[in-house]
N, C-alpha and C positions, 0 to 999 in steps of 0.2 A: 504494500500500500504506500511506504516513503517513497516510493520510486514510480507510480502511479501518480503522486500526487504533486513531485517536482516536475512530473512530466505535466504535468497539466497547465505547471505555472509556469515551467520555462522553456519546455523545447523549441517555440515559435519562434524563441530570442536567441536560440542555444547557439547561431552562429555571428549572429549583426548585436553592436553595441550601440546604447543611445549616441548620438551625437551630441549632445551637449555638456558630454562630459569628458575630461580631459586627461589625456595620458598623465601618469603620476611621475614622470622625469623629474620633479623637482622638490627634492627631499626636504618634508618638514623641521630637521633641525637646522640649516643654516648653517651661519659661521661664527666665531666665537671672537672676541672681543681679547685685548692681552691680558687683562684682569679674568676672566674666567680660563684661561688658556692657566694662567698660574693658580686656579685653584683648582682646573683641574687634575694638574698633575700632584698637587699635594695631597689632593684625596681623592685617587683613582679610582674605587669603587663608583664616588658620584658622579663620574661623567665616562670616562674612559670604558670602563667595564659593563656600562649600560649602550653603551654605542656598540661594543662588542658583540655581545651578547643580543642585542638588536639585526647587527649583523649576520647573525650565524640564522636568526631564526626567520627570516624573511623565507629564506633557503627552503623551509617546509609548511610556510603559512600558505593561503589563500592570497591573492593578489589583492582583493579589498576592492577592486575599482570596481566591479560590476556588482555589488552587492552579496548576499549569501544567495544559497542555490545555484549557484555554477558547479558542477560535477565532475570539471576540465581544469577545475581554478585549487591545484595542490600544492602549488611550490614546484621546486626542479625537476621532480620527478613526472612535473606533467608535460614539464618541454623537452625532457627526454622522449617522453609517449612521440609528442608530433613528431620531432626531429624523425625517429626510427620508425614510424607510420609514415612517412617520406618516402624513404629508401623501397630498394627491389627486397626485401628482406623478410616485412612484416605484414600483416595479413589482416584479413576478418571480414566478416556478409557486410552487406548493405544494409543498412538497417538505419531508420529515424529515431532508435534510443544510442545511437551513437555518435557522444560530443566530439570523438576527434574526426570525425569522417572527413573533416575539412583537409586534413594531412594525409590521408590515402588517395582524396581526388586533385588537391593540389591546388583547392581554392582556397587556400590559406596565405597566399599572396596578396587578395585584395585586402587595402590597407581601412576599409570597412570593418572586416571581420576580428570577435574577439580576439582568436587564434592566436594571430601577431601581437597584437597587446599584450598577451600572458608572457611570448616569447621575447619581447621585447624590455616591458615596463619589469620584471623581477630584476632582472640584472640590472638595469639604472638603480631602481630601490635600493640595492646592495653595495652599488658602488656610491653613493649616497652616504647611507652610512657607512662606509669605511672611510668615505671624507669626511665624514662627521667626525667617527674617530681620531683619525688621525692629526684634525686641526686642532686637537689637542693635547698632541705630545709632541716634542719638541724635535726639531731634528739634529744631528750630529749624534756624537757620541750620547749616550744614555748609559750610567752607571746602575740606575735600580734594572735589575734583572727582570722584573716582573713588571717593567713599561715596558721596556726591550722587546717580549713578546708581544705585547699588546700591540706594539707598532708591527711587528713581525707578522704579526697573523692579517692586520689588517693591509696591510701591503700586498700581502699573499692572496686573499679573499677579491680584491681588487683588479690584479691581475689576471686570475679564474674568471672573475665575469666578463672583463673583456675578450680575455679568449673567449668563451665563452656565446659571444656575438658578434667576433669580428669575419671567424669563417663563413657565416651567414648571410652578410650582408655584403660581401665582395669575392671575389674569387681567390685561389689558392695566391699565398704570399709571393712566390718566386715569380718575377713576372707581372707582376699587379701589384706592383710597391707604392706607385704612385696616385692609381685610382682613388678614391674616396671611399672612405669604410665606414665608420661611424663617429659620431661627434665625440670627442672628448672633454666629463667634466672631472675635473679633481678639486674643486673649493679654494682655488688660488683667486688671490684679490683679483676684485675688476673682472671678472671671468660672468660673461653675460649669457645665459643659457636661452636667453629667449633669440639671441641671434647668433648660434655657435654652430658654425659649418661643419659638415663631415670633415674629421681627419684623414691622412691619406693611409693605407693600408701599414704604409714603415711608421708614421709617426705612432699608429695605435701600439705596435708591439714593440717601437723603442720603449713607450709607456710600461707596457706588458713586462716589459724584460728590465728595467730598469726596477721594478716594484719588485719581483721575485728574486732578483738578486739582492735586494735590500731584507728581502723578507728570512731570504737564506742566511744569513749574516746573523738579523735578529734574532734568531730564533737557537743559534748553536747553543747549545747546551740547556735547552728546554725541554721539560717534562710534561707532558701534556695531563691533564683527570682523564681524561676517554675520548674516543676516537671521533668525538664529534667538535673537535677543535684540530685546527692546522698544527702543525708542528714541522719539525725541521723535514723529516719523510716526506709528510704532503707538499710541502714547497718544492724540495729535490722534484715530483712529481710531476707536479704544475711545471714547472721547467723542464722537463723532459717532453713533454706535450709541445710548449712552446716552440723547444727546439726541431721538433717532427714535424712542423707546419714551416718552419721557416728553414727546412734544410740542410740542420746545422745539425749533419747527422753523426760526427764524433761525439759533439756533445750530447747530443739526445741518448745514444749508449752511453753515456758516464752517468748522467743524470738517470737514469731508469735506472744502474748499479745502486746507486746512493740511496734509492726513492725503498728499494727491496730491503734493505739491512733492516733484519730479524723477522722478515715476512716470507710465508714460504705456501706456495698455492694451496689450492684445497687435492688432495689424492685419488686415486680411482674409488678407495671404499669410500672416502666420503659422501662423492657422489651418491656412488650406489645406495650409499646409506643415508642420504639426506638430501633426497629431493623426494615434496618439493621442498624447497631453501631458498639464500638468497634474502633473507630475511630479520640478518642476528649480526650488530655489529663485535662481535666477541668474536667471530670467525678470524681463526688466525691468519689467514691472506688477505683481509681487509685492512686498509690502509690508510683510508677516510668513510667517514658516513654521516650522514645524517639519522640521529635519533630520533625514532618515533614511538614510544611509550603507548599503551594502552592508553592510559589519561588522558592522552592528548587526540588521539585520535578514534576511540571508540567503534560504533558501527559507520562512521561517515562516511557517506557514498563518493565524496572528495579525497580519493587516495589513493596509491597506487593499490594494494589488493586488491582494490576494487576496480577499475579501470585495467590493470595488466592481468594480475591473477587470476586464477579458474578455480579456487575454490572456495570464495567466499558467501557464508547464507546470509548475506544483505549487501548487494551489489547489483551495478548495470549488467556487467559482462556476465556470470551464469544467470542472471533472471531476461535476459532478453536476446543471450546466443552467439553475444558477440565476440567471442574467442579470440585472444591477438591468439597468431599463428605464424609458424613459418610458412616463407614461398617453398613451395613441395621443389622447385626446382632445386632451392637451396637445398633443402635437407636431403635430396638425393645424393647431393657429394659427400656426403657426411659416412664412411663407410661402416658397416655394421659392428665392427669389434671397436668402435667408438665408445666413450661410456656416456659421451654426450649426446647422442645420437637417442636416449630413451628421456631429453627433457623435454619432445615432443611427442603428440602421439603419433603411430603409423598410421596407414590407412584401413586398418583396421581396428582404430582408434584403442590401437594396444602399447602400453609403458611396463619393462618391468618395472618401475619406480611406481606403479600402482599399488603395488602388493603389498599391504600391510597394512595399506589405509582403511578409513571408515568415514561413511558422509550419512546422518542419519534425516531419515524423513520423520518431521513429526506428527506432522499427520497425517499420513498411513501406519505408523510405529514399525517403520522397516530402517532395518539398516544395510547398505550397500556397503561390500566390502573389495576392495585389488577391482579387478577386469568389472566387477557390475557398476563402478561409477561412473563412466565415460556416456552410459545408453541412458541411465535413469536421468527421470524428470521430476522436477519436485514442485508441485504448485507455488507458484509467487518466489519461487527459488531458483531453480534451476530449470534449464532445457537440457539439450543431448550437448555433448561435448561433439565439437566435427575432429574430422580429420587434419592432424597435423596441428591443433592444440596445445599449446604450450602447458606443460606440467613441471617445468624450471623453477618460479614463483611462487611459493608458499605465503603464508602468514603464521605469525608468530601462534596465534591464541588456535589454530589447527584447522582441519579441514571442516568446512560446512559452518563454521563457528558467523557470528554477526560482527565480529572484531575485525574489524578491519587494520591491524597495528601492525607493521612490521617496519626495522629499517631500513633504508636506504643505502646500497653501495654507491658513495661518490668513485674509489678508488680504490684496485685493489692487486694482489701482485702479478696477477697473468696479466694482467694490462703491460706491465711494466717490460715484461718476458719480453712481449711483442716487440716495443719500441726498443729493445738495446736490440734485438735482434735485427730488426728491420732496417735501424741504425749502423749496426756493425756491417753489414751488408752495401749500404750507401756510402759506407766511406771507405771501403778497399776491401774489405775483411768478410770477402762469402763466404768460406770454408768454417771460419770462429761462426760465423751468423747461424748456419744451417746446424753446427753443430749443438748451438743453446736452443733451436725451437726442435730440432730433432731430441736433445735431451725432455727438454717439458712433454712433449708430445706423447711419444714413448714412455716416458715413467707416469706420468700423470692420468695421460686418456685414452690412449692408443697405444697398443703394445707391439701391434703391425706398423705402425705408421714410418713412411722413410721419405725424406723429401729429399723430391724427385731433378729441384729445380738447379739448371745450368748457366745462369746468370743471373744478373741483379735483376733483369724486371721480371720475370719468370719467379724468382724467390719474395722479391714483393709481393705480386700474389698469392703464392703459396700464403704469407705469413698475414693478406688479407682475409682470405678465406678462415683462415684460424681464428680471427679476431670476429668476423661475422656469423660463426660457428658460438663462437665464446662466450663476445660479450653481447648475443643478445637479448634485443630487451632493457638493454643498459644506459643507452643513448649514445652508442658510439657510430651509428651507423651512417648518416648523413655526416659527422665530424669528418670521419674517413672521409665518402665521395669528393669532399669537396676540399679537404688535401691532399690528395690523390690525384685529381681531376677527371673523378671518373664517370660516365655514364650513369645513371641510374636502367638497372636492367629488372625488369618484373617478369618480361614473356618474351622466351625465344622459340626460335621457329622450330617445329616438331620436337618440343619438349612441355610436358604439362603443366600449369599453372595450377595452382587453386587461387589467384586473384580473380574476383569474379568480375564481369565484363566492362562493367563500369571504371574501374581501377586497371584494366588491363593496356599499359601504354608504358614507354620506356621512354627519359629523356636524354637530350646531347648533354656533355659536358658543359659546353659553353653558351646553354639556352639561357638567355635572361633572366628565364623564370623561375630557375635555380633560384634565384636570387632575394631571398628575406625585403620585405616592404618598411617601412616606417607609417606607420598606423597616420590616419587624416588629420586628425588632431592637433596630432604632434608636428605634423609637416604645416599646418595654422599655426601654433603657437611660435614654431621657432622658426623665425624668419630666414635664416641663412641657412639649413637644411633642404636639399634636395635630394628627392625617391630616387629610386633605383626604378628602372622601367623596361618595358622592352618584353618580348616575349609576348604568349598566349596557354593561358589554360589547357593545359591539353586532354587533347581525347580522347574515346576508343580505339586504337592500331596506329597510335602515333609512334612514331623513332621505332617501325618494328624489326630495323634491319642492327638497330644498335648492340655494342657488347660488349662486356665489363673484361673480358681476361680471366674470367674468373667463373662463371656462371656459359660461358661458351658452350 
């Protein structure tokens, strides 16, 4: 009946925002004055640690601009959903109980639509306050240890979000330095946001890279309370990413080394023995996260369990069928002595990772156990799981449960695998490269596994496939495409899709419409900002001759 009755109030609205309400680029705290900049360092709790800690939680709030009742509106994990509902990767029916439909057909470019604003307006918010933060600790040298990080994490945090929106809004870095990418604000005197032109692609990641090596510095010899604060690892991290977009591939391997110290993947039994998962920032291969507690998140239909997951008893996705899914193209590479190969189901909607579970109905007083949960339906709960349904995504509080809580992986060690490997690979060293992703592969997931590849772009893909394989679901998957420069591929010619017709089209590399919008609003308010444009929505059997390298 919640989701009956949100549907009744919002889905008419569920993809256009009112117009008369204005993008949130311009963060409520302001700037601070020399007299409060001196009190706030003298008592950091009252300013510093509330800007912090502000910052951190933006990351898993609701956006706030459209009011409550958005079921798209979670914080990051909901602009991972679009990003990788983008890509050739991720799946699901057509259906009008589905908010992000907008990112599978690809009308999430008009700059009308929520969509862009979620993916837009979070990260300003956050870079916001970390300029709040930050205008209040001083620069230079810092002897208190515990400003140090606070400057550290907030430098750090600052950095992420602009990554975070620069690949989106311009093309890959090499090559496109000087284009225009996105406005830059940092809370420096004089700094006019209502007329602050896109930056050019180098100035955003000189910014990017300038912040994370300060933040790397900050942060040496810091202890973090729990994994849901930056620390010296996550920065190494962040930097390792930076470096992967902008080429700088020795470094990008050192930095993925530094990013791993004391983190070591998840095993084959793990898997075996915990999925679904995905869901517990105490897993030892996890390296950042976002924590989301029971308390905070309850049965809310605004979360990722519920929007990614398949097993939630109070959700869109099992109460109206909408299963993210892999493209069946994808998972066909995936070869069977894979252990990851059963986080989906086959097409016979079979996982071993079924076996042990329990989903009960309560009103029939049946309980479905392993292979009988995929077929049952459960009134106002569930429908039939489809083919190639993701069963990766767990939740914390179990299967069928109305809890919707689990945390969020920002970061975690196979990420890292990839990038030194990929890295060693692009800066001379194939033979070291093939060697680290043939170790991971082999000990971890594949015991057959032997890569097969004879040069650097041939091993790229190999070690794209892996990450597409890995992390999804995660929100890596458009990051990739478009450092990479690659294609988006959903349907090749005599090979199956489960993308259904609607959604069935592949785009160029260098289509316009690649390309992230800046919301109407905002392109009103701020006078020296100019859209990105170009391109057309596309349609059924469009780019059908296109190919990733990978999915061939």
């Amino acid at each position: 009946m919640k989701i009956k009755n949100i549907i009744v109030l919002g889905a008419l609205t569920a993809f256009l925002f009112s117009g008369c309400q204005d993008l949130d680029l311009h963060y409520q705290g302001g700037t601070l004055d020399e007299e409060q900049v001196t009190a706030a360092v003298e008592a950091i709790p009252d300013r510093v640690n509330s800007s912090i800690s502000g910052m951190y939680a933006v990351l898993k709030q609701p956006d706030g601009f459209f009011g409550s009742g958005r079921a798209d509106d979670f914080g990051y994990p909901a602009v991972s959903m679009g990003q990788d509902l983008n890509s050739g990767d991720m799946v699901n029916i057509v259906s009008g109980y589905d908010w992000f439909s907008v990112a599978l057909e690809w009308s999430d470019r008009n700059p009308r639509y929520a969509n862009p604003q979620l993916r837009l307006g979070l990260f300003y918010r956050v870079i916001y306050a970390a300029n709040d933060a930050l205008s209040a600790i001083p620069e230079g040298e810092i002897q208190n240890a515990e400003l140090r990080a606070k400057r550290g994490q907030a430098r750090a945090v600052r950095a992420w979000a602009y990554l975070s929106l620069a690949p989106y809004f311009q093309f890959k870095y090499v090559g496109n330095e000087d284009k225009p990418c996105v406005p830059i604000v940092t809370g420096a005197a004089g700094e006019d946001t209502r007329n602050n032109p896109r930056a050019s692609v180098k100035a955003v990641y000189e910014l990017i890279m300038n912040d994370i090596n300060g933040a790397i510095e900050d942060l040496e010899g810091y202890t973090r309370d729990n994994k849901g604060v930056i620390d010296r690892n996550v920065a190494f991290g962040i930097r390792a990413r930076v470096n992967l977009n902008m080429e700088q591939w020795a470094d990008a391997a050192a930095d993925a080394d530094s990013a791993m110290v004391g983190y070591e993947p998840y095993t084959m039994t793990e898997i075996q023995t915990g999925t679904p998962g995905f869901y517990n920032a105490s897993d030892h291969n996890w390296i950042w996260a976002l924590l989301l507690p029971q308390e905070l998140i309850g049965d809310d239909l605004a979360s990722w369990p519920s929007q990614l997951g398949s097993f939630s008893g109070s959700a869109y996705v099992p109460y109206a069928g909408i299963y993210r899914s892999i493209n069946k193209i994808l998972y066909d590479l995936i070869p069977t002595t894979d252990v990851r190969k059963g986080w989906w189901l086959d097409e016979n909607l079979s996982s071993p990772y079924l076996e042990g579970l329990t989903w009960y109905d309560d009103a029939k007083k049946i309980t479905y156990t392993g292979q009988e949960i995929p077929a049952a339906e459960i009134a106002d709960v569930k429908q039939p799981f489809n083919a190639y349904t993701n069963v990766k995504f767990g939740q914390r509080a179990g299967v069928g449960s109305a809890y919707n809580d689990g945390d969020w992986c920002m970061m975690r060690a196979e990420e890292m695998i990839f990038i030194k490997a990929e890295g060693l690979a692009k800066s001379g060293k194939l033979a070291e490269a093939k060697t680290v992703l043939e170790n991971f592969v082999k000990t971890n997931r594949d015991p057959s596994y032997t890569c097969t590849a004879s040069d650097t772009e041939s091993f790229t893909n190999a070690v794209w496939l892996q990450r597409r394989i890995e992390l999804w679901g995660e929100g890596f998957a458009m990051f990739d495409v478009m450092r990479l420069g690659k294609n988006v591929v959903r349907v090749v010619k005599g090979k199956e899709t489960n993308y259904p017709e609607d959604y069935q089209f592949n785009i160029a590399a260098d289509d316009p419409w690649m390309l992230l919008r800046f919301v109407q609003r905002e392109t009103t308010n701020n006078a020296g900002l100019v859209n990105n444009e170009g391109g057309e929505e596309p349609k059924q059997g469009n780019g059908a001759d296109l190919r990733d390298g990978v999915t061939d």
